[in-house]
Chimera marker file (.cmm) of the C-alpha trace (Angstrom):
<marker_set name="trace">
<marker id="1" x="-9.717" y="4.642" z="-26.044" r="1" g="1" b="0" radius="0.5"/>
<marker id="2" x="-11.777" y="7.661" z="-27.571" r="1" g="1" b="0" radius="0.5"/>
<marker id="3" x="-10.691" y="9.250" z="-30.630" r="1" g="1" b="0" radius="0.5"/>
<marker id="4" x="-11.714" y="13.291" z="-31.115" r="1" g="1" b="0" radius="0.5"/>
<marker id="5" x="-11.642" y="14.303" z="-34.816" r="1" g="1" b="0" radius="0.5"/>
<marker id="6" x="-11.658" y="18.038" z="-36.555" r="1" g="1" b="0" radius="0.5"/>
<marker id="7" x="-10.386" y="19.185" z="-39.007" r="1" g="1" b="0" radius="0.5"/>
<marker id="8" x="-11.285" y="19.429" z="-43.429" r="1" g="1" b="0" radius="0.5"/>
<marker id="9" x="-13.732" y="16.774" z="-44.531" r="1" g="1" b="0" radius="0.5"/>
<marker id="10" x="-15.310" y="16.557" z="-41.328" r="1" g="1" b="0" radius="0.5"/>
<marker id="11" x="-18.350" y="18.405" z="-41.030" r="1" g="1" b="0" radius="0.5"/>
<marker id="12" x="-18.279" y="18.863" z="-36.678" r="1" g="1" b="0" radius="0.5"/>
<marker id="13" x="-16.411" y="17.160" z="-34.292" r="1" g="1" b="0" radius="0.5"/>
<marker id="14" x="-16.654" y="13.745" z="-33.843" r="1" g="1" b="0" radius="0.5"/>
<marker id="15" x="-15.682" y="11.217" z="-31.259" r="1" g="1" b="0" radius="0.5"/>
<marker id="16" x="-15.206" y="7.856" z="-31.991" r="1" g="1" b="0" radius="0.5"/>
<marker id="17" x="-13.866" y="4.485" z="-29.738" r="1" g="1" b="0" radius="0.5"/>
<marker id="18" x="-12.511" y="1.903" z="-32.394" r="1" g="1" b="0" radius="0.5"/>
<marker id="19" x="-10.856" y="-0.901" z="-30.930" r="1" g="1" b="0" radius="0.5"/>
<marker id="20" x="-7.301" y="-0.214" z="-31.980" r="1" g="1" b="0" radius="0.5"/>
<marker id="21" x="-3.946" y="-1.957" z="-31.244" r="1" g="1" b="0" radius="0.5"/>
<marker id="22" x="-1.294" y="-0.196" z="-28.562" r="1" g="1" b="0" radius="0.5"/>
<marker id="23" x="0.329" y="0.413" z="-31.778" r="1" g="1" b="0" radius="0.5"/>
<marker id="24" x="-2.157" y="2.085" z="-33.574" r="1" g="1" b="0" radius="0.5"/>
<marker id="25" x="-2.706" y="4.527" z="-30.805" r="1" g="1" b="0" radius="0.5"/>
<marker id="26" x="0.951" y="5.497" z="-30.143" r="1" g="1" b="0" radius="0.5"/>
<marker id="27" x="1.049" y="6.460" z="-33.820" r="1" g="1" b="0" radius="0.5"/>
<marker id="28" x="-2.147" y="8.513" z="-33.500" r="1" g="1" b="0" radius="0.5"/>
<marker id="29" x="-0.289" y="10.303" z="-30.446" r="1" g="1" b="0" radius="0.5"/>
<marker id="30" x="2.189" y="11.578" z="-32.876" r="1" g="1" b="0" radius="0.5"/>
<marker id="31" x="-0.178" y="12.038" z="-35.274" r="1" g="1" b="0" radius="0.5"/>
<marker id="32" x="1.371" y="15.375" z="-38.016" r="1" g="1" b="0" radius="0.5"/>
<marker id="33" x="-0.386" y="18.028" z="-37.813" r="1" g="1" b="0" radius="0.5"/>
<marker id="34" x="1.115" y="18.997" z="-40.708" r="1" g="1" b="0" radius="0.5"/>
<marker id="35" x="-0.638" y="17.050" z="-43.527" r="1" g="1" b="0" radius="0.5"/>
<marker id="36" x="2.519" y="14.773" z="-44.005" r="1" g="1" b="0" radius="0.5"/>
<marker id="37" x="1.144" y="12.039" z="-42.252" r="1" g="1" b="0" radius="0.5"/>
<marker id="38" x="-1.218" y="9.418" z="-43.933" r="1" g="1" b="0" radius="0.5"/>
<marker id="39" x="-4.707" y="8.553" z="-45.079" r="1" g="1" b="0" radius="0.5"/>
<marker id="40" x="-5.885" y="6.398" z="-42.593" r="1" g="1" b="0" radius="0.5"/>
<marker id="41" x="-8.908" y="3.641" z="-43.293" r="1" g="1" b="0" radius="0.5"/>
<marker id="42" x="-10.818" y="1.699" z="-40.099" r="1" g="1" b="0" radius="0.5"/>
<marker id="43" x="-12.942" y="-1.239" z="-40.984" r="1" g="1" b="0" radius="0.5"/>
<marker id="44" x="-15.169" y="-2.936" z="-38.944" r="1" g="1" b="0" radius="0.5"/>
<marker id="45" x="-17.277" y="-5.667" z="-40.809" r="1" g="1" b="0" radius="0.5"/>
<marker id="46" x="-18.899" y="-3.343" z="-43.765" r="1" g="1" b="0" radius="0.5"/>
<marker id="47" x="-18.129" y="-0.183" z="-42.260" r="1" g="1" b="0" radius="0.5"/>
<marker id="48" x="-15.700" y="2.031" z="-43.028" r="1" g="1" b="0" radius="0.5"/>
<marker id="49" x="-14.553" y="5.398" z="-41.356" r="1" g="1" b="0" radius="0.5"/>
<marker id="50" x="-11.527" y="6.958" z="-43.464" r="1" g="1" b="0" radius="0.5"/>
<marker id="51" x="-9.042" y="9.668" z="-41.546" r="1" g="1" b="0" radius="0.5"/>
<marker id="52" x="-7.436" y="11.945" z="-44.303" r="1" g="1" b="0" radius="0.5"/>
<marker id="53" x="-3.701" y="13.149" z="-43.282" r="1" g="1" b="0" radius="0.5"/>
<marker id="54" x="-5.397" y="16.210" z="-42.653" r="1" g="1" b="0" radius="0.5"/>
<marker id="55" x="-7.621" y="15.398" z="-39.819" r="1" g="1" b="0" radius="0.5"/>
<marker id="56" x="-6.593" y="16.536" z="-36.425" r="1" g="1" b="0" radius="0.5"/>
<marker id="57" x="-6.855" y="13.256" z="-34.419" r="1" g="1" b="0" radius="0.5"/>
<marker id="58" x="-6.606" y="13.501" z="-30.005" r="1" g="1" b="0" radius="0.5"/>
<marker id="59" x="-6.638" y="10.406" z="-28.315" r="1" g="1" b="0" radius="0.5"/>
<marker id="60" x="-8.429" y="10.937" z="-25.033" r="1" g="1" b="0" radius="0.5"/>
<link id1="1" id2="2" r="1" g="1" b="0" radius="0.2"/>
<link id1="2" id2="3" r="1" g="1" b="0" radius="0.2"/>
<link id1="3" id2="4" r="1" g="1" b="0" radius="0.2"/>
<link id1="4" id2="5" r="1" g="1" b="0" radius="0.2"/>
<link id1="5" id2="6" r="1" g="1" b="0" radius="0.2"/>
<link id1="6" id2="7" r="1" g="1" b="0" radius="0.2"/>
<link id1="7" id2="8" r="1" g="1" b="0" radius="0.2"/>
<link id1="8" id2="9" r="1" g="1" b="0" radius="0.2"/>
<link id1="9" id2="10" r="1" g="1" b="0" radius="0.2"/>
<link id1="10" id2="11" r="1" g="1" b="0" radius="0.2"/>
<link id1="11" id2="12" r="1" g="1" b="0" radius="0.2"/>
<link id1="12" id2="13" r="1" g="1" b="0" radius="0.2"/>
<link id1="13" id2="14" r="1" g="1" b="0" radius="0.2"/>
<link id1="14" id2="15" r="1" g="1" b="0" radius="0.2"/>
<link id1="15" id2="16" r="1" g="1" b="0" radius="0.2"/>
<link id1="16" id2="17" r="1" g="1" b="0" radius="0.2"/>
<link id1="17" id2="18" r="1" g="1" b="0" radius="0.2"/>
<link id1="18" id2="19" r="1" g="1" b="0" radius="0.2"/>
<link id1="19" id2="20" r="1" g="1" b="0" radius="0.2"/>
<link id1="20" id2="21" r="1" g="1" b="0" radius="0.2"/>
<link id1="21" id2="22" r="1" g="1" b="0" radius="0.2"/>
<link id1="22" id2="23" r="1" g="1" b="0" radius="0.2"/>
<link id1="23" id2="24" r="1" g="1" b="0" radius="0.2"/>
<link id1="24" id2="25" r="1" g="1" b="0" radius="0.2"/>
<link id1="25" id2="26" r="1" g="1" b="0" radius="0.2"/>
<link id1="26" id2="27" r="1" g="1" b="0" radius="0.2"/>
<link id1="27" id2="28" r="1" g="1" b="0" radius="0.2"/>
<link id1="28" id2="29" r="1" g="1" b="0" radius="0.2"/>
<link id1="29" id2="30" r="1" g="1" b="0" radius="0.2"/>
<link id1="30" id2="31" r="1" g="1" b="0" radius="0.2"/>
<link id1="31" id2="32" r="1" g="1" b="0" radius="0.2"/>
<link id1="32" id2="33" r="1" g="1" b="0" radius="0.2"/>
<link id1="33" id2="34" r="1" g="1" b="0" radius="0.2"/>
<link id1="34" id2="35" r="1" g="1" b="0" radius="0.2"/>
<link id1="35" id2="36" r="1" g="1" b="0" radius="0.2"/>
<link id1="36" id2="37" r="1" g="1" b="0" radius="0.2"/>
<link id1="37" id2="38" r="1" g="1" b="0" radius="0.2"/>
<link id1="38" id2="39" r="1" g="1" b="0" radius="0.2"/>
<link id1="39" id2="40" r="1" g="1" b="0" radius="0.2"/>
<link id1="40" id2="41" r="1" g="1" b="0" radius="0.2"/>
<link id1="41" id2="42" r="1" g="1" b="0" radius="0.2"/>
<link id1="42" id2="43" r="1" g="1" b="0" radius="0.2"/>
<link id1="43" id2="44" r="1" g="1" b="0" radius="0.2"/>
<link id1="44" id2="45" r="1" g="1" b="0" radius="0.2"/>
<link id1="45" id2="46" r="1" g="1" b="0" radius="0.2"/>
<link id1="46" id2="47" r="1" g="1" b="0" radius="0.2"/>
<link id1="47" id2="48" r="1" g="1" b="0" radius="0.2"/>
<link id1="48" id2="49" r="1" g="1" b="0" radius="0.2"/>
<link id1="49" id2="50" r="1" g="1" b="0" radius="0.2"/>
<link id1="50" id2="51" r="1" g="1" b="0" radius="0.2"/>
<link id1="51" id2="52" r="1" g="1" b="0" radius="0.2"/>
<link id1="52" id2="53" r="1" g="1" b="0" radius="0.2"/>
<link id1="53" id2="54" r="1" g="1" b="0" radius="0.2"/>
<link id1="54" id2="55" r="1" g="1" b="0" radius="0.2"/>
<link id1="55" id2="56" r="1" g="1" b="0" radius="0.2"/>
<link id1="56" id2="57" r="1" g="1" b="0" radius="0.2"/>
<link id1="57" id2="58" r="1" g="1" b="0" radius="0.2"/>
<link id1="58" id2="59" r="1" g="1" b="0" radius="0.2"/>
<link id1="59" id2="60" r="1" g="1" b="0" radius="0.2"/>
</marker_set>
């Protein structure tokens, strides 16, 4: 599943494919666009890639 990010604090729009749970993703389908949501933080070994409530997150 690919992720497309915008939004404050990221510089141009990104698309990322994290492995995620069918959990995860749902959530990120309701995602608020209304900056009410939450900070999110993905790890994967010693990377980290940190969504601020902010972002504006489509699941494609």
């Amino acid at each position: 599943m690919t992720l497309r990010l915008r939004g404050p604090g990221i510089q141009e729009r990104r698309a990322v494919a994290p492995q995620l749970p069918p959990q995860v993703i749902a959530f990120l389908r309701e995602w608020p666009l209304n900056g009410q949501g939450i900070n999110l933080m993905l790890t994967c070994g010693d990377m980290v890639m940190v969504l601020p409530r902010s972002a504006q997150v489509a699941v494609c």
